[in-house]
Biopython code that builds the backbone (N, CA, C, O; Angstrom):
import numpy as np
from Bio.PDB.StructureBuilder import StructureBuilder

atoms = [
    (1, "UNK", "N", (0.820, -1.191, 0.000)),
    (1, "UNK", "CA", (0.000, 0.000, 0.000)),
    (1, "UNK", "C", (0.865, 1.256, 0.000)),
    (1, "UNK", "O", (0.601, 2.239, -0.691)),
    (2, "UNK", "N", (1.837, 1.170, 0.756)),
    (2, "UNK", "CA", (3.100, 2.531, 0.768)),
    (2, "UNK", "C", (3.478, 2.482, -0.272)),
    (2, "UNK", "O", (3.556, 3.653, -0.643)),
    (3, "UNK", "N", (3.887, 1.640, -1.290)),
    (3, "UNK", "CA", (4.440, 1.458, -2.586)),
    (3, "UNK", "C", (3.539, 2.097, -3.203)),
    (3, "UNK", "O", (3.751, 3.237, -3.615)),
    (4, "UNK", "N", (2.292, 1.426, -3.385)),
    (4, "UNK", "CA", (1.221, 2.301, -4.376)),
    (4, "UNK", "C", (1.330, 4.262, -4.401)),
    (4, "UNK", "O", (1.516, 5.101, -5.284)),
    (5, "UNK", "N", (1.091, 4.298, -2.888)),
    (5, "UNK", "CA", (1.015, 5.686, -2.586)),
    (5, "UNK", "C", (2.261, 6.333, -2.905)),
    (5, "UNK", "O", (2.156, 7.475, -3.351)),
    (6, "UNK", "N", (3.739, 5.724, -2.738)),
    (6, "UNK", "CA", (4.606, 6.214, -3.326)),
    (6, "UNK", "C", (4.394, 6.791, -4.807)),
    (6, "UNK", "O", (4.459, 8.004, -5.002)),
    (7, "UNK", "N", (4.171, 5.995, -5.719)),
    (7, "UNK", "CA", (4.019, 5.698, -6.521)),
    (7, "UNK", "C", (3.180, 7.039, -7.154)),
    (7, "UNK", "O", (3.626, 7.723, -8.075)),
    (8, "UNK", "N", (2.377, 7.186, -6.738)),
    (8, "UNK", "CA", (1.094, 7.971, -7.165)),
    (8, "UNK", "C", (1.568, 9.100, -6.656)),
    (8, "UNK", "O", (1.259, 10.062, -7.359)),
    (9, "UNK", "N", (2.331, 9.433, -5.512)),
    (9, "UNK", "CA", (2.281, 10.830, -5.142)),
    (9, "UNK", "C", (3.560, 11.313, -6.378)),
    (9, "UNK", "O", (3.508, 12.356, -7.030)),
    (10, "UNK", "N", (4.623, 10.304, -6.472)),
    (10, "UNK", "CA", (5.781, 10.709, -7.402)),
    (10, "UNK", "C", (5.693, 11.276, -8.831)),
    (10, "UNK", "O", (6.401, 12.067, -9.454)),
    (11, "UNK", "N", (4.476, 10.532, -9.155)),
    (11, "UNK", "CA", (3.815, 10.712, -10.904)),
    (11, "UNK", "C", (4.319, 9.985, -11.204)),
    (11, "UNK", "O", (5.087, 10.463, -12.039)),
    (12, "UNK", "N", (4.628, 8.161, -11.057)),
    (12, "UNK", "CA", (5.431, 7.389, -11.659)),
    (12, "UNK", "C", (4.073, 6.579, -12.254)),
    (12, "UNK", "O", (4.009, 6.033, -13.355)),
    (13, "UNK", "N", (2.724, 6.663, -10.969)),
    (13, "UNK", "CA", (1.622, 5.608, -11.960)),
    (13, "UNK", "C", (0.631, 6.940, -11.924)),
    (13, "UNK", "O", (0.046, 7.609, -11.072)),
    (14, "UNK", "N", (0.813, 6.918, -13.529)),
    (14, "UNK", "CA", (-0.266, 8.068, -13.793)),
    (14, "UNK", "C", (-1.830, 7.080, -13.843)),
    (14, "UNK", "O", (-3.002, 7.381, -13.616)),
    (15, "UNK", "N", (-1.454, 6.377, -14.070)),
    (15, "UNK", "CA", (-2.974, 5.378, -14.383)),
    (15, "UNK", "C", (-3.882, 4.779, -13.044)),
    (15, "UNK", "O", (-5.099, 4.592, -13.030)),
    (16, "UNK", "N", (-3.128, 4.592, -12.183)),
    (16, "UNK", "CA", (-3.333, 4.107, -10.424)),
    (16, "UNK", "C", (-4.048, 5.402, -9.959)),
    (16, "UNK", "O", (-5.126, 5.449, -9.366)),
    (17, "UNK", "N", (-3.414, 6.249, -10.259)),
    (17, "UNK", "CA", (-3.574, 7.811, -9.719)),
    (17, "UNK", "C", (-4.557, 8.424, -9.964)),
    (17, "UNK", "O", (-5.204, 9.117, -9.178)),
    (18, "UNK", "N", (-4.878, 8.115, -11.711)),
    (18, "UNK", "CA", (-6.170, 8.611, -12.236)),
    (18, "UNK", "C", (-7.361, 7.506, -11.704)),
    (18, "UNK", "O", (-8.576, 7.704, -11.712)),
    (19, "UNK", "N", (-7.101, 7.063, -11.537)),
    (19, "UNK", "CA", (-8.158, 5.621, -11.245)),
    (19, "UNK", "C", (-8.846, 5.854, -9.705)),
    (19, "UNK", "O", (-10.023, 6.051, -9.403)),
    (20, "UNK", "N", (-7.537, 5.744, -8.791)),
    (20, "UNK", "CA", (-7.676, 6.328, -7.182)),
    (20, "UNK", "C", (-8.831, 7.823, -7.051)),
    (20, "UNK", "O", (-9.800, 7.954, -6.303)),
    (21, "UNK", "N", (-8.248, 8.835, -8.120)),
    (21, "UNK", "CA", (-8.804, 10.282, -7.818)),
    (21, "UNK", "C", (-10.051, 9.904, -8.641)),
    (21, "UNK", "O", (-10.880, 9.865, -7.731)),
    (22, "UNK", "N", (-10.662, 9.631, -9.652)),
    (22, "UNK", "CA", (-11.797, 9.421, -9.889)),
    (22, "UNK", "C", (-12.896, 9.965, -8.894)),
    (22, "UNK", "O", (-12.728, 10.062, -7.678)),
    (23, "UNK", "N", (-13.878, 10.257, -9.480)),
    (23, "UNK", "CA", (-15.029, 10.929, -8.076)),
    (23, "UNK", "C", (-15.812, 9.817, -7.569)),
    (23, "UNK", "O", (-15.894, 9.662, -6.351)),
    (24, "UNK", "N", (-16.336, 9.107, -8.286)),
    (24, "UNK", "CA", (-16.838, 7.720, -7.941)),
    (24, "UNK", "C", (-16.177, 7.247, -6.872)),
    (24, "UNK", "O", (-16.594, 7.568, -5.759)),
    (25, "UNK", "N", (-15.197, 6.524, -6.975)),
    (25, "UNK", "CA", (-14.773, 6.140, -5.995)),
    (25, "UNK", "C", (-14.327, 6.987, -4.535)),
    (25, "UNK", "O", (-14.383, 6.396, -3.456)),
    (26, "UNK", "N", (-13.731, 8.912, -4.658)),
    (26, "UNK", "CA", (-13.332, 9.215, -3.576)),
    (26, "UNK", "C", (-15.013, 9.217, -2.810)),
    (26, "UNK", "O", (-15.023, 9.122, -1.583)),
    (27, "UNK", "N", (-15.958, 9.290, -3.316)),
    (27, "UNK", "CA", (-17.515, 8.933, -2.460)),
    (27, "UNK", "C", (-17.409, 7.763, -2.143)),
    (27, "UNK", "O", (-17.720, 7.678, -0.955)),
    (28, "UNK", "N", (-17.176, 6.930, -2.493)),
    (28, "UNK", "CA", (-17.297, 5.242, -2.085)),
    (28, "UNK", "C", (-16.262, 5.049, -0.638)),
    (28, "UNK", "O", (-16.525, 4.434, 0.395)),
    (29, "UNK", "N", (-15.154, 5.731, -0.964)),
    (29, "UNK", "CA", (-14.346, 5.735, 0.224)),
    (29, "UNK", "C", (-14.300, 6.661, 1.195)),
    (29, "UNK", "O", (-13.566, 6.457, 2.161)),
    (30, "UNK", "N", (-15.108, 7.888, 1.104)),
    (30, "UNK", "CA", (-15.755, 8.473, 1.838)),
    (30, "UNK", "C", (-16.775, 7.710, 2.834)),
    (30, "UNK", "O", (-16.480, 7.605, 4.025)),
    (31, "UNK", "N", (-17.905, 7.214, 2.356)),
    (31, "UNK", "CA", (-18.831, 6.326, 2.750)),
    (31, "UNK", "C", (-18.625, 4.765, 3.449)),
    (31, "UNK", "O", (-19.320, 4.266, 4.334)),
    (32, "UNK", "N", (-17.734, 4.315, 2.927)),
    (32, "UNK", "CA", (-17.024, 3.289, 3.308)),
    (32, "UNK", "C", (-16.461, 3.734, 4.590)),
    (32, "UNK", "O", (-17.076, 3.196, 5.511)),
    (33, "UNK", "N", (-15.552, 4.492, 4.988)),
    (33, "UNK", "CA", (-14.872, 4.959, 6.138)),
    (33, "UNK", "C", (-15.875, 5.574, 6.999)),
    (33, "UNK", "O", (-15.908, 5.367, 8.212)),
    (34, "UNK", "N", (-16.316, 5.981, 6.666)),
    (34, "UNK", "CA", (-18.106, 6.741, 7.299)),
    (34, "UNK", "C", (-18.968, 4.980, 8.002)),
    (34, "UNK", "O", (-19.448, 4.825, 9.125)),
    (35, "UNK", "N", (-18.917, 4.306, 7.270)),
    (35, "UNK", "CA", (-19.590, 2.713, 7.873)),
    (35, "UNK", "C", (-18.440, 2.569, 8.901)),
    (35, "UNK", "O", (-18.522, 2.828, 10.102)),
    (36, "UNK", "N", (-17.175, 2.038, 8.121)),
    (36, "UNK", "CA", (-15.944, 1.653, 9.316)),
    (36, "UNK", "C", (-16.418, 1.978, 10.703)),
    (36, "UNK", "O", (-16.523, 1.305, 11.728)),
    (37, "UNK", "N", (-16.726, 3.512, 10.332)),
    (37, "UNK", "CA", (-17.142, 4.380, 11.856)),
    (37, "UNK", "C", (-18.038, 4.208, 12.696)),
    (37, "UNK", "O", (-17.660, 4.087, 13.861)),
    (38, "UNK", "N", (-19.309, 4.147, 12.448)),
    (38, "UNK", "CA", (-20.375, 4.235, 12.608)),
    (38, "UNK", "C", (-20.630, 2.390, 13.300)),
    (38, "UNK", "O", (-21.167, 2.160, 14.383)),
    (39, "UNK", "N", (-20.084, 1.297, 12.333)),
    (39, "UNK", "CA", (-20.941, 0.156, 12.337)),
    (39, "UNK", "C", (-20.803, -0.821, 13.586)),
    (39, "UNK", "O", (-21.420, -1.884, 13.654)),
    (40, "UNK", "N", (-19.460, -0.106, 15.100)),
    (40, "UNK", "CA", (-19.721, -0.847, 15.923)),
    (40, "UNK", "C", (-21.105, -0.130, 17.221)),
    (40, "UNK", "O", (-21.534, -0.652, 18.250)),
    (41, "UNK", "N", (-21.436, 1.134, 16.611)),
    (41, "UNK", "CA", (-22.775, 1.745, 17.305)),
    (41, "UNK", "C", (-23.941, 0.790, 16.642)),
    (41, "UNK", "O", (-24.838, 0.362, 17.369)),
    (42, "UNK", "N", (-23.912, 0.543, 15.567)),
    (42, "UNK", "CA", (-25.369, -0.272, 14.865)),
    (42, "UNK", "C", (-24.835, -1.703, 15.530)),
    (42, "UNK", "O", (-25.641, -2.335, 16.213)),
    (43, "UNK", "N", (-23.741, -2.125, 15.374)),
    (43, "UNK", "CA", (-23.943, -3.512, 15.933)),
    (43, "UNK", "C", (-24.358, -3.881, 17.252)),
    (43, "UNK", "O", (-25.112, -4.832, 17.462)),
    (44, "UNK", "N", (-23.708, -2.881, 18.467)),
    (44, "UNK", "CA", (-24.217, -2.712, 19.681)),
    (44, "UNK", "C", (-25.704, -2.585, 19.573)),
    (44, "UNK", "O", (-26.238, -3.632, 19.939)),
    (45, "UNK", "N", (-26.421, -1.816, 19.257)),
    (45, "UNK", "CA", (-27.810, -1.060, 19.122)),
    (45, "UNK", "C", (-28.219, -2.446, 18.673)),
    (45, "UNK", "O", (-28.635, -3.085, 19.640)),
    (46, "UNK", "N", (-28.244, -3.059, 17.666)),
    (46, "UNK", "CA", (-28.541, -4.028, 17.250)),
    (46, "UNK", "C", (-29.007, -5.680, 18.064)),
    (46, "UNK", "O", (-30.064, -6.310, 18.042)),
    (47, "UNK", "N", (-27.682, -5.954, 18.728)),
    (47, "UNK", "CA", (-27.561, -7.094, 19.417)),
    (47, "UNK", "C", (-27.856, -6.748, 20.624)),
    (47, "UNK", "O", (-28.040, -7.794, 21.246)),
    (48, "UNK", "N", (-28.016, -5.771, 21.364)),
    (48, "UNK", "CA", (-28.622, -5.505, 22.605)),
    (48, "UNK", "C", (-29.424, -4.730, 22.987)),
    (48, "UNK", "O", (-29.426, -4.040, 24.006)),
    (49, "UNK", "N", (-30.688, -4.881, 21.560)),
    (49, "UNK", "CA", (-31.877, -4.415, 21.433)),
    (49, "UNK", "C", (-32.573, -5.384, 21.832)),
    (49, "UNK", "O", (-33.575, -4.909, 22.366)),
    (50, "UNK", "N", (-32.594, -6.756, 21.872)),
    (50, "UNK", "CA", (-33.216, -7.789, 21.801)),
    (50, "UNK", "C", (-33.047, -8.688, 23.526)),
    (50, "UNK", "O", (-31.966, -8.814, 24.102)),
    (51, "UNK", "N", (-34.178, -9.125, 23.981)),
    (51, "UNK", "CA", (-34.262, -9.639, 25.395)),
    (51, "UNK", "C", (-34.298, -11.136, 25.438)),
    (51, "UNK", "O", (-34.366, -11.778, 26.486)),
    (52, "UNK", "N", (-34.230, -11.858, 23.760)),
    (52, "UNK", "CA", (-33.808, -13.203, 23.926)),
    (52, "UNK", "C", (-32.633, -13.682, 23.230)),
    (52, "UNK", "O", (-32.182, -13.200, 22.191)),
    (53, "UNK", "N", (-32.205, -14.591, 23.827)),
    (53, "UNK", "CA", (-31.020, -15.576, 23.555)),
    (53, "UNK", "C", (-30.814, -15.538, 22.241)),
    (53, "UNK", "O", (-31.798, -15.836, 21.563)),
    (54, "UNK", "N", (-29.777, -15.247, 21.637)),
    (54, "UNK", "CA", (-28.785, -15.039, 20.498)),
    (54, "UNK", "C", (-28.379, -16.988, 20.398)),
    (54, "UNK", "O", (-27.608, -17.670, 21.074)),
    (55, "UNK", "N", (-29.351, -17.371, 19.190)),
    (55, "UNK", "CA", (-29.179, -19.014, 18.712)),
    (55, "UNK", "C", (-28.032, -18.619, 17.783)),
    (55, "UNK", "O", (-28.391, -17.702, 17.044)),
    (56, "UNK", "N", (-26.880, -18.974, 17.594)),
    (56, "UNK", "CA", (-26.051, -18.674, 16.534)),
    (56, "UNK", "C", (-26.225, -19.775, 15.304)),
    (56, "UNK", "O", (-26.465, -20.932, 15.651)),
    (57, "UNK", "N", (-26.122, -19.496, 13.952)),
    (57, "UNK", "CA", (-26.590, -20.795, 13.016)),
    (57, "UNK", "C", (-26.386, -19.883, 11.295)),
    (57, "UNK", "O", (-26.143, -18.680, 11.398)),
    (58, "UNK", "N", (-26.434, -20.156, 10.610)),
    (58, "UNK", "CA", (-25.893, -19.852, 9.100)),
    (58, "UNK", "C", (-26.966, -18.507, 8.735)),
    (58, "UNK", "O", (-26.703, -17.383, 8.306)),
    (59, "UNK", "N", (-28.272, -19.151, 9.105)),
    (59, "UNK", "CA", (-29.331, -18.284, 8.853)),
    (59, "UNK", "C", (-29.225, -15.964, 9.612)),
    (59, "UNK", "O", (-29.518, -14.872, 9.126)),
    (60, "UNK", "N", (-28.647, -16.468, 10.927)),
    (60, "UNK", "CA", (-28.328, -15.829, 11.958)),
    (60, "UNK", "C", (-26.912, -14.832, 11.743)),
    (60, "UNK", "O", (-26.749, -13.863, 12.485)),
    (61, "UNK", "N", (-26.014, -15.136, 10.767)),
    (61, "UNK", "CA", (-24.839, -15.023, 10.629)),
    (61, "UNK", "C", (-25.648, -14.299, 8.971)),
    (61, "UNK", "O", (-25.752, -13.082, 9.127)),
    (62, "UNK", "N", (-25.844, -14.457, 8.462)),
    (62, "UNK", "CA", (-26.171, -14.139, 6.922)),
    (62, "UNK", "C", (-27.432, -12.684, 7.131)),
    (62, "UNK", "O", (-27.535, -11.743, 6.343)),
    (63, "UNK", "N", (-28.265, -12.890, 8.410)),
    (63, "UNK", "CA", (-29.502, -11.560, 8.455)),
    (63, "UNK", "C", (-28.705, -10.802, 9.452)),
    (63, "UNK", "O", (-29.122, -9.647, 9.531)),
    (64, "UNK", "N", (-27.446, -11.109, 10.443)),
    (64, "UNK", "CA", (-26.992, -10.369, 10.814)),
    (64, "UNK", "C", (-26.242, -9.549, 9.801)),
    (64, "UNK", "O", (-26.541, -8.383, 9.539)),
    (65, "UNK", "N", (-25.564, -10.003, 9.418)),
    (65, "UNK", "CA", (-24.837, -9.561, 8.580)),
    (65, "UNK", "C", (-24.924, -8.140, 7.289)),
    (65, "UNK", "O", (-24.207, -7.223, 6.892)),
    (66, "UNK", "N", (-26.483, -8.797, 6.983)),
    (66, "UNK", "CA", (-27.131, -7.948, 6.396)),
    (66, "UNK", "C", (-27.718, -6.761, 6.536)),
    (66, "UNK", "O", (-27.722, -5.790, 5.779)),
    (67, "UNK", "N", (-28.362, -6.980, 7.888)),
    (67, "UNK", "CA", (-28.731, -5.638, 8.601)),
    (67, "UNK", "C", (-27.705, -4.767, 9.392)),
    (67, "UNK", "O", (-27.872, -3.607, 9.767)),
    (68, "UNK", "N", (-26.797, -5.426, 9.540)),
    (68, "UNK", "CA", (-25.602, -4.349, 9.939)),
    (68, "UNK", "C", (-24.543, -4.161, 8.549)),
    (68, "UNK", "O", (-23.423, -3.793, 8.901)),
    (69, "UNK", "N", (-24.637, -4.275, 7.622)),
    (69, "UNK", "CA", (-24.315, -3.746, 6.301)),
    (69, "UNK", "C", (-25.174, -2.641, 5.946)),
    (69, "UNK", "O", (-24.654, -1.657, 5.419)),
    (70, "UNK", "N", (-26.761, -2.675, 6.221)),
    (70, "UNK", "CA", (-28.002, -1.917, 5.465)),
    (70, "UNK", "C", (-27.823, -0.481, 6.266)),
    (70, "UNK", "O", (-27.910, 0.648, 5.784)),
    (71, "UNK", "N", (-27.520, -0.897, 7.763)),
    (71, "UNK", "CA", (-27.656, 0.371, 8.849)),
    (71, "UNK", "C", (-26.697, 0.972, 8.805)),
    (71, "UNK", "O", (-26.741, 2.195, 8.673)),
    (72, "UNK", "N", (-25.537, 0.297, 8.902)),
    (72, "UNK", "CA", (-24.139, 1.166, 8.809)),
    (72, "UNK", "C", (-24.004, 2.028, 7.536)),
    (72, "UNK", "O", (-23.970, 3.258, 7.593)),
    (73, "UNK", "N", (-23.938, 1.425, 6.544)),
    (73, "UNK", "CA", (-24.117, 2.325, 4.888)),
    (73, "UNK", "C", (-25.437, 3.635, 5.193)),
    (73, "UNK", "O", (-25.108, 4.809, 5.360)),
    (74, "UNK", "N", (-26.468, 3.317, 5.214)),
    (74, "UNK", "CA", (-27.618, 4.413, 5.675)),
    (74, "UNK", "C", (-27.240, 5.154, 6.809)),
    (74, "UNK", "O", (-27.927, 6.175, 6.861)),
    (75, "UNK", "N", (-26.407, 5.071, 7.776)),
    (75, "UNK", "CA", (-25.719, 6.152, 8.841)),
    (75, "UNK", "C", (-24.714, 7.028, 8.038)),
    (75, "UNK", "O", (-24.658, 8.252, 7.928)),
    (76, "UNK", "N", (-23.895, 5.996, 7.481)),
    (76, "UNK", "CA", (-23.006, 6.708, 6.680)),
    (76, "UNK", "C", (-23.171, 7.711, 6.188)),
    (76, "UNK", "O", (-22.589, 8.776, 6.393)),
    (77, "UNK", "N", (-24.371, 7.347, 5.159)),
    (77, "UNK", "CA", (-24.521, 8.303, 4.266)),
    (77, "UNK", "C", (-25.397, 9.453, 4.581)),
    (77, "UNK", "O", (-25.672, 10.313, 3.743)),
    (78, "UNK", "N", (-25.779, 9.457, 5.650)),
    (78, "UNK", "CA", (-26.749, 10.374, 6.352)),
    (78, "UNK", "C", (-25.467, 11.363, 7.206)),
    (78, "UNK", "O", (-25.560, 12.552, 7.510)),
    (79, "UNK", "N", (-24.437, 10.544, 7.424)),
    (79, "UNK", "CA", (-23.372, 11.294, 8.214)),
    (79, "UNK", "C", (-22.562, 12.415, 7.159)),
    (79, "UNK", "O", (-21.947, 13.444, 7.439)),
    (80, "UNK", "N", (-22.875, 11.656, 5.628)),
    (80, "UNK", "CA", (-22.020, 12.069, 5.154)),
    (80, "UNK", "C", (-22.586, 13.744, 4.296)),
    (80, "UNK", "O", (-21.910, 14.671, 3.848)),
    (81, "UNK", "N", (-24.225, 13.512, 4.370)),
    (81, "UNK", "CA", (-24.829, 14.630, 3.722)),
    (81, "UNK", "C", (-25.106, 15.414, 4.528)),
    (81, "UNK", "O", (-25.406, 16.522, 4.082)),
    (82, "UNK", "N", (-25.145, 15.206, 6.243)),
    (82, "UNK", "CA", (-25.769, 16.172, 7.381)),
    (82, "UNK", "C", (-24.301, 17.074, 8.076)),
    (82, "UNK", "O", (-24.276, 18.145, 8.682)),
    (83, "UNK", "N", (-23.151, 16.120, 7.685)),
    (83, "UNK", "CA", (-22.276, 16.810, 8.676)),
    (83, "UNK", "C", (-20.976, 16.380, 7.950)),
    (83, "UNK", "O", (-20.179, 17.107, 8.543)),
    (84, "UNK", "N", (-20.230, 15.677, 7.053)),
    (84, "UNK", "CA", (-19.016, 15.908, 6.146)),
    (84, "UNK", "C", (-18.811, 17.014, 5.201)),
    (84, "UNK", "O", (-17.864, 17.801, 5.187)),
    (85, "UNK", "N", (-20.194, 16.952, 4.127)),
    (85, "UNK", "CA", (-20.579, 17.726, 2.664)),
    (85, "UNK", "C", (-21.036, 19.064, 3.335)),
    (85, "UNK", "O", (-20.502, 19.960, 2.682)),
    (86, "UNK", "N", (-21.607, 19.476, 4.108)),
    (86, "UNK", "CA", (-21.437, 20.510, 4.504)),
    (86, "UNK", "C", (-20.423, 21.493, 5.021)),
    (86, "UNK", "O", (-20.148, 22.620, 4.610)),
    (87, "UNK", "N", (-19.836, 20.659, 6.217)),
    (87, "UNK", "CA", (-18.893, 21.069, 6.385)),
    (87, "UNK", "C", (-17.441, 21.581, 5.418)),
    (87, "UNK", "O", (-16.625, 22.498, 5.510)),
    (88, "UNK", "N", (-17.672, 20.391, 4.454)),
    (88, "UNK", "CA", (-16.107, 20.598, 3.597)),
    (88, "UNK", "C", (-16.835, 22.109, 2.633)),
    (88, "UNK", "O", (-16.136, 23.088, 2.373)),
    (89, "UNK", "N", (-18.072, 22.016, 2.292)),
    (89, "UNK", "CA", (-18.683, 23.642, 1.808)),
    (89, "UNK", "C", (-18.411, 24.925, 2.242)),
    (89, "UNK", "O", (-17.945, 25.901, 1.654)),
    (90, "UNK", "N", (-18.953, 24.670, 3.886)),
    (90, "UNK", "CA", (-18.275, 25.885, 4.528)),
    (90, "UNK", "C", (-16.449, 26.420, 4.783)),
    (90, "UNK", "O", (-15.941, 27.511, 5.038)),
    (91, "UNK", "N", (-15.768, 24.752, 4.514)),
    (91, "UNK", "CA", (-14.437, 25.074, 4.393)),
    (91, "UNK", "C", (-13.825, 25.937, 3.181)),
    (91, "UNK", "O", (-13.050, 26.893, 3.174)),
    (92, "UNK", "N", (-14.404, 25.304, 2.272)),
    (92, "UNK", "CA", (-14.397, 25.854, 1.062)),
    (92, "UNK", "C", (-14.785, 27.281, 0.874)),
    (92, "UNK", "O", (-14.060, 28.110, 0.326)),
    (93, "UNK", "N", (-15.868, 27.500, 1.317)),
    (93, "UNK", "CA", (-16.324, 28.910, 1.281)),
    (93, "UNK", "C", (-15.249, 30.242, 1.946)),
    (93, "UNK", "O", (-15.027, 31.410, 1.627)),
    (94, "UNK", "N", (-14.717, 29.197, 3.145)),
    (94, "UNK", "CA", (-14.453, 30.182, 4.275)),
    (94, "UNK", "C", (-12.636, 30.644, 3.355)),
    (94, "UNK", "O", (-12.140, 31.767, 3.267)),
    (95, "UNK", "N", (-12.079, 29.352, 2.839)),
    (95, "UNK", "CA", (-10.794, 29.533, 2.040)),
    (95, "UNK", "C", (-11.076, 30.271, 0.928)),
    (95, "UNK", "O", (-10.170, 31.085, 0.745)),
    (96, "UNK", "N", (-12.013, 30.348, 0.034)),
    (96, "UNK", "CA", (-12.065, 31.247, -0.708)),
    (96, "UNK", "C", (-12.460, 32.588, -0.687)),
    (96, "UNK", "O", (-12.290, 33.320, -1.662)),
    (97, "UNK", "N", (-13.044, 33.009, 0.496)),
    (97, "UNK", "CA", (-12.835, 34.314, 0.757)),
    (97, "UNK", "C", (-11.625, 35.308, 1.906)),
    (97, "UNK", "O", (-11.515, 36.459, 2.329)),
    (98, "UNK", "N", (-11.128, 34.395, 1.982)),
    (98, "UNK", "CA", (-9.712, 34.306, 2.265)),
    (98, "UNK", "C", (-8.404, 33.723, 1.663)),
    (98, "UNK", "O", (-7.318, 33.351, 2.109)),
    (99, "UNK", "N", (-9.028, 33.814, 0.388)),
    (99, "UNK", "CA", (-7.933, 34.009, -0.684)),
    (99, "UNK", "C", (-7.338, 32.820, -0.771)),
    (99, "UNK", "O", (-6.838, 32.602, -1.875)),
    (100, "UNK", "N", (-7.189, 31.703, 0.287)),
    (100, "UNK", "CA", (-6.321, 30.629, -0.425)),
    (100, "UNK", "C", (-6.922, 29.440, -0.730)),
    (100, "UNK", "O", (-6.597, 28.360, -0.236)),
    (101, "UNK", "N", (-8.111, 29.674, -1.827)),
    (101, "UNK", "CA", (-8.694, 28.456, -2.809)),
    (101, "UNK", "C", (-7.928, 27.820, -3.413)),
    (101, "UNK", "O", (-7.227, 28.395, -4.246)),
    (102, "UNK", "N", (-7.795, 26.385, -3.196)),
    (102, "UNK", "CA", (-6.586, 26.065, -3.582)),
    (102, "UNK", "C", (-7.141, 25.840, -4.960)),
    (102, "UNK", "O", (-6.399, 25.482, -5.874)),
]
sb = StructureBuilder()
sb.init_structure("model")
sb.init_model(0)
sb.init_chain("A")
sb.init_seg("    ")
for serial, (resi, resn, name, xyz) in enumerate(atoms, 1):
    if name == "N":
        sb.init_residue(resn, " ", resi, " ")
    sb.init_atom(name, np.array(xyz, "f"), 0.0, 1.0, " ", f" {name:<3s}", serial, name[0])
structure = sb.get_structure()
């Protein structure tokens, strides 16, 4: 991974680099890191919402799984339109009227 990033910051992989900066993806890894965050509050909330015995079994492992994929992504992205995208706006705003827009 240091290699890659070497790599990309040097201008040696113009193609890695263009691929990495793409907008698609810097949202995906926005959002992604936004779940990272968020998904041991949904799993807690989750598993100790409930007042009976946790049967563990394939079925159990596959709807867990699922609903703490569905909640974490939907926090995310609620994190990411109520309080990231705003914020980086007002950063933006506040640097460009202070002259150093990059």
């Amino acid at each position: 991974l240091s290699a890659v990033a070497y790599l990309c910051f040097s201008g040696q992989a113009p193609l890695v680099n263009g691929l990495l900066s793409w907008w698609p993806l810097q949202v995906f890894g926005k959002l992604t890191f936004a779940a990272y965050i968020v998904h041991p509050v949904v799993m807690y909330g989750v598993n100790y919402s409930t007042t009976a015995p946790i049967e563990f079994s394939d079925i159990w492992f596959a709807k867990s799984f699922t609903s703490f994929l569905a909640w974490a992504s939907l926090l995310a992205l609620l994190l990411w339109l109520l309080a990231e995208k705003p914020a980086a706006n007002l950063l933006a705003l506040a640097l460009g009227r202070l002259g150093l827009k990059g």
